[in-house]
N, C-alpha and C positions, 0 to 999 in steps of 0.2 A: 792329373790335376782335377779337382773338385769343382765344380762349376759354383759362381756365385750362388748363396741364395737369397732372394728378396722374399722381404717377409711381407706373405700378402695380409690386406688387409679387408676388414669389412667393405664392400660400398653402397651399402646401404643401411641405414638406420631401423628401418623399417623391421630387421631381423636382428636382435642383438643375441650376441653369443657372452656365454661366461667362462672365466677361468677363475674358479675358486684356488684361492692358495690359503696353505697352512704350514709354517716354519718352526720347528725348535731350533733350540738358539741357546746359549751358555749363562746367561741372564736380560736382563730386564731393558738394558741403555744398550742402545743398539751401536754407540761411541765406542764401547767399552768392552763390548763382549763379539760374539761369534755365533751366526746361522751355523749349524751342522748337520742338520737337515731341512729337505723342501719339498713339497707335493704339488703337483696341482691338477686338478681335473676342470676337462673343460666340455662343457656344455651347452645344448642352443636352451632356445626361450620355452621350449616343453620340456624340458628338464632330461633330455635322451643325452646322453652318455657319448662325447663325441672321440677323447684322447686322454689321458691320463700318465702323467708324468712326475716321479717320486726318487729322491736320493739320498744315501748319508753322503759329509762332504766333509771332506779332510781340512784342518788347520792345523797351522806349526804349533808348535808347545809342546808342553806333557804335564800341563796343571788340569787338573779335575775340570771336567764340561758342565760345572753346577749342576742344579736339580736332576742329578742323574735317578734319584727314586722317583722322578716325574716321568723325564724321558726316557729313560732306561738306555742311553746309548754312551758307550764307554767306547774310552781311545783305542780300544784293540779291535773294536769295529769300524774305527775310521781309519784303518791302516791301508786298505784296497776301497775306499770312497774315491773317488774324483776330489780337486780341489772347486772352489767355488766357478774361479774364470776357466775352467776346461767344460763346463756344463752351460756357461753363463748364455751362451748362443741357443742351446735348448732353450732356455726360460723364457729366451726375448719371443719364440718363433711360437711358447702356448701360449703366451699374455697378449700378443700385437694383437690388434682391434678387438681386444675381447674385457667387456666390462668386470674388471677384478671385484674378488668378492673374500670375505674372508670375514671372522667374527674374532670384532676388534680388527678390521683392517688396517689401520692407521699402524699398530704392534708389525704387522708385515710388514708391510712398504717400509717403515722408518729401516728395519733389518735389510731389506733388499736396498733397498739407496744407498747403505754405508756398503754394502758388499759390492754393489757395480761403482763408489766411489775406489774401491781397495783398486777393483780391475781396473783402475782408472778410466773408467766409463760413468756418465752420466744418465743414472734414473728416468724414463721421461715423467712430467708430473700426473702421476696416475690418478690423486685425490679428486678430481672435478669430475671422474669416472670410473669411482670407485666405489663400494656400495658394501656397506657394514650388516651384518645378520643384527650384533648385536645391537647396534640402533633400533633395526625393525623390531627385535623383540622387543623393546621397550616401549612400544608405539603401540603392540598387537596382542603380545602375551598379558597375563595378569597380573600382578604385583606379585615380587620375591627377586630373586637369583637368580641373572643374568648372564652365567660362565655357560659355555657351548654345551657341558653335564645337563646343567639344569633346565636348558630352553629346547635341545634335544627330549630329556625327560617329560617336559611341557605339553609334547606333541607327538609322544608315542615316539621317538626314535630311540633302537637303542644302536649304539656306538659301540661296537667289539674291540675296536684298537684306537681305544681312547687314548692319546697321548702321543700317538705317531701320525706324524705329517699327514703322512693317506689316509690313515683313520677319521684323521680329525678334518682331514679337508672334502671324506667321502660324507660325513656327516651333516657339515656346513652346508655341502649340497643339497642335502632333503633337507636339512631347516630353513635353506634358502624357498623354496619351492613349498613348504608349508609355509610358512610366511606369505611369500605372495599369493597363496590361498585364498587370505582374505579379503583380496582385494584393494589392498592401500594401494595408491599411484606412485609408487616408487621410481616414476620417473625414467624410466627405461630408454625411452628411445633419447633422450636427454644424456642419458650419460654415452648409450651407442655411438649417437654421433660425437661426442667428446674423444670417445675410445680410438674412432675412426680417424681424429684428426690428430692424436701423436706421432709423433715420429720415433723408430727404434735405429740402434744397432743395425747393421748390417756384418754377415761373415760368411765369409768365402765356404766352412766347413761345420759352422755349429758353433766354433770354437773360436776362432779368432777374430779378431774386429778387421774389416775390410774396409768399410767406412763408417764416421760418428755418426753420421747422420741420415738417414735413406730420405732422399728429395720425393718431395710430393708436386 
């Protein structure tokens, strides 16, 4: 039997950590469509590389996964993916006390909500500690095009797997950390302690929910 696991969390503000995420998805409304992939890398406040976690994920059907000449991933590669809720306990255990990051984050979370709503599980509200690239670029870069291409390209990155989860979430990384280069007050220990005081999921194996709620 697998011992419970409790997902530790930060206790202290003072040091916030990140989990950058980046999801393709089958379109736009996250009501209506389907994540089938997820990445996320997670990192402290100097930008070192602490865990990094990436998957295709299986959904029922056999209709077209849309913008497949964006993502490039076709249903005969989600035949041996996971499905969302047999990973769902991975996700909760890179995200728990770690300030979400992602360009255009609000496009993730809205996809991950409906997917932990599928598993019948409840999102916790990650937006009050949550922290968008593409905001900051609009704050720091110079006037143009604001897609994670152009603000990458802005700043010297270049992006070799542009359009897959890990790519796009190893990307968001150093544009994370060019960004806060310059110095804007993005509020960090602000969102840390927010980060600090949700509550996740708890599961016995990764996989199953053991309790809704882990007590603080």
């Amino acid at each position: 039997m697998i011992a419970t696991q409790r997902i530790q969390h930060q206790t202290a503000a003072s040091s916030p950590h990140f989990a950058v995420i980046d999801v393709e998805t089958t379109g736009l409304d996250p009501t209506a469509t389907r994540m089938i992939e997820i990445a996320i890398v997670e990192v402290d406040r100097f930008g070192r590389r602490i865990d990094e976690f990436s998957t295709l994920l299986d959904i029922p059907g056999d209709e077209p996964l849309g913008a497949e000449f964006i993502h490039r991933i076709s249903r005969q590669m989600l035949d041996t993916a996971p499905r969302f809720d047999e990973v769902i306990g991975s996700i909760c255990a890179h995200l728990a006390g770690r300030i979400v990051v992602g360009h255009v984050v609000e496009f993730d979370i809205g996809h991950l909500g409906e997917e932990f709503a599928r598993a019948g599980l409840e999102l916790p509200r990650l937006r009050e500690s949550a922290l968008c690239t593409r905001d900051l670029a609009y704050l720091l870069l110079p006037p143009g095009p604001k897609t994670l291409g152009a603000c990458c390209e802005a700043v010297g990155i270049e992006n070799e797997a542009a359009h897959t989860a890990l790519g796009d979430a190893r990307a968001t990384t150093e544009l994370l950390f060019a960004l806060l280069a310059h110095g804007h007050d993005a509020r960090l220990e602000a969102l840390a302690e927010a980060a600090t005081a949700l509550t996740w999921p708890v599961f016995d194996d990764l996989m199953r929910p053991l309790e809704h709620l882990l007590p603080r």
